[in-house]
N, C-alpha and C positions, 0 to 999 in steps of 0.2 A: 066648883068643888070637884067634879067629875076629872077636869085636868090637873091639879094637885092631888089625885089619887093614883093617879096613872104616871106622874113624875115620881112620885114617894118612893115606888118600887126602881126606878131604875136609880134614883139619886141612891139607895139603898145598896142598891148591888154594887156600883161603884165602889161606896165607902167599903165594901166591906169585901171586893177586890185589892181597894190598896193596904188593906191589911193585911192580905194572905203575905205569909211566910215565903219567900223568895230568896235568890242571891242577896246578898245586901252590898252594895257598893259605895265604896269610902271613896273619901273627898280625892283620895291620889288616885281614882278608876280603878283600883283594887276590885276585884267581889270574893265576899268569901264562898269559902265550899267547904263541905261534912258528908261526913260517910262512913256506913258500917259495912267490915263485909267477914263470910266464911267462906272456908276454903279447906278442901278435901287433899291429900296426894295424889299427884300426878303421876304422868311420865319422869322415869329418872334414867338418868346419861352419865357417863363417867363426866364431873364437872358442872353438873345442871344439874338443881331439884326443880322441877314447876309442881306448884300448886294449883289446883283450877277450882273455882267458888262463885259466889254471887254478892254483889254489892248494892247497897239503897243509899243514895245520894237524898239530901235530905231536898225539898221536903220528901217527895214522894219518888224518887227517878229511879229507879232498877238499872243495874249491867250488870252484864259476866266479869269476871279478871279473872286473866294470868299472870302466874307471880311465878319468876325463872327466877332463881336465886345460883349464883356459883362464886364458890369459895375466892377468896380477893388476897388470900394468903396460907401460910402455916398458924393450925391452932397454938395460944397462947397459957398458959394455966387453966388448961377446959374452955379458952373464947375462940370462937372459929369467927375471924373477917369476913364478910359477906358482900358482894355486889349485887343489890336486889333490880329487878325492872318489872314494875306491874304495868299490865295491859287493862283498861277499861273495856268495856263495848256495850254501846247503847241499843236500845230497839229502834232508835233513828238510824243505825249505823253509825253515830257520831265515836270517835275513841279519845281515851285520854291516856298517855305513854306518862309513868311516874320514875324516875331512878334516885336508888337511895343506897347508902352504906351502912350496915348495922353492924351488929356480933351477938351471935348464936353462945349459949353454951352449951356446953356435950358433956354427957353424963360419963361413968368409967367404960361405957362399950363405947364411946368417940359418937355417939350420935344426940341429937338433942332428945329430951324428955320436956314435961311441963317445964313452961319457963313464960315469963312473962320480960316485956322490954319497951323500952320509947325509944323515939329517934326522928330525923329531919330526914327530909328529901327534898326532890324539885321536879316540878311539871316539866316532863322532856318535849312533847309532844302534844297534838292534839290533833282532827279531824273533823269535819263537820263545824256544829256550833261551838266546837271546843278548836279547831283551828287558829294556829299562831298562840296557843296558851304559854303562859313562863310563871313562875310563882314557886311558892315553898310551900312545905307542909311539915304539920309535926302527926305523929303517931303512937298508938301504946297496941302493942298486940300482946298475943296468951296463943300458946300452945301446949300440945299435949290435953287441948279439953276431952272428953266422953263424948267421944261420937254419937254416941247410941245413946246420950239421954234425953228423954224430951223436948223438944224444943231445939234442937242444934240443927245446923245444918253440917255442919264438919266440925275435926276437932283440932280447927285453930279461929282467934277472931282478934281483926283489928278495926278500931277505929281510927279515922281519919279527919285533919282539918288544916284548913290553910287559906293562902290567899292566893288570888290569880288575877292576871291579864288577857286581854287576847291582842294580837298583833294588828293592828290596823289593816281592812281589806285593801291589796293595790285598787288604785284606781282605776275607772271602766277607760280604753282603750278612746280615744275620739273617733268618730263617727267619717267615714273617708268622706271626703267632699264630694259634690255631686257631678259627674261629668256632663 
């Protein structure tokens, strides 16, 4: 009895490790990924807006992102083209490089106001655990939110979701023969 009391709990924790919420990885080696993040204004450059904010990868994973945005052309009936590239950075060090194409609208001073928008990208990059990443993603952001009201961290916010790879590690080098 005493050793079926003492198995119960680890059989236990197992089960109820392979339930935790994780990547989930499809039959093609896909995993997905989710993520919320806000972001405050940055530094601005003639040609460069950056954003800087904080993102939570689900389930639990915190990074910073930089979001450098610069215009990809001349605005259209109020829609400004955009070349987005956001930066990840993990507390491992680990990063994740996103680039994506949207379009802004601009209010009659040419600058944006609240607006909300979807759109794709693609995993450019990655470092660390996220090394050799490729994949697409879709998104819906809002700007223009109240900064200052409870609960915000900035006042823009987008969510994220997609699918990814990672590139197979090269292989370790053979071992020099012995002289």
């Amino acid at each position: 009895m005493a050793r079926t009391r003492r198995r119960f709990p680890a059989a236990l924790a197992l089960a109820l490790a392979t339930l935790a919420p994780g990547p989930a990885l499809a039959q093609d080696g896909a995993q997905e990924i989710a993520w919320r993040s806000s972001s405050v204004q940055g530094p601005r450059l003639p040609g460069l807006n950056t954003r800087l904010g904080v993102a939570i990868f689900a389930p639990a994973d915190p990074a910073t992102v930089e979001r450098r945005v610069r215009p990809a052309g001349q605005p259209v009936d109020g829609k400004l083209p955009v070349d987005v590239e956001m930066v990840f950075r993990f507390a491992d060090g680990a990063t994740i490089s996103t680039r994506s194409r949207e379009t802004v609208t601009l209010n009659a001073q040419g600058v944006h106001g609240r607006d909300e928008w979807t759109g794709e990208g693609e995993f450019a990059a990655g470092t660390g655990r996220f090394a050799g990443i490729t994949g697409r993603f879709s998104f819906r952001a809002v700007m223009g939110l109240d900064g200052r009201a409870d609960g915000l961290l900035g006042d823009s916010f987008l969510e994220g979701r997609g699918r990814y790879t990672l590139a197979a590690p090269p292989p370790a080098p053979a071992p020099a023969p012995p002289r």
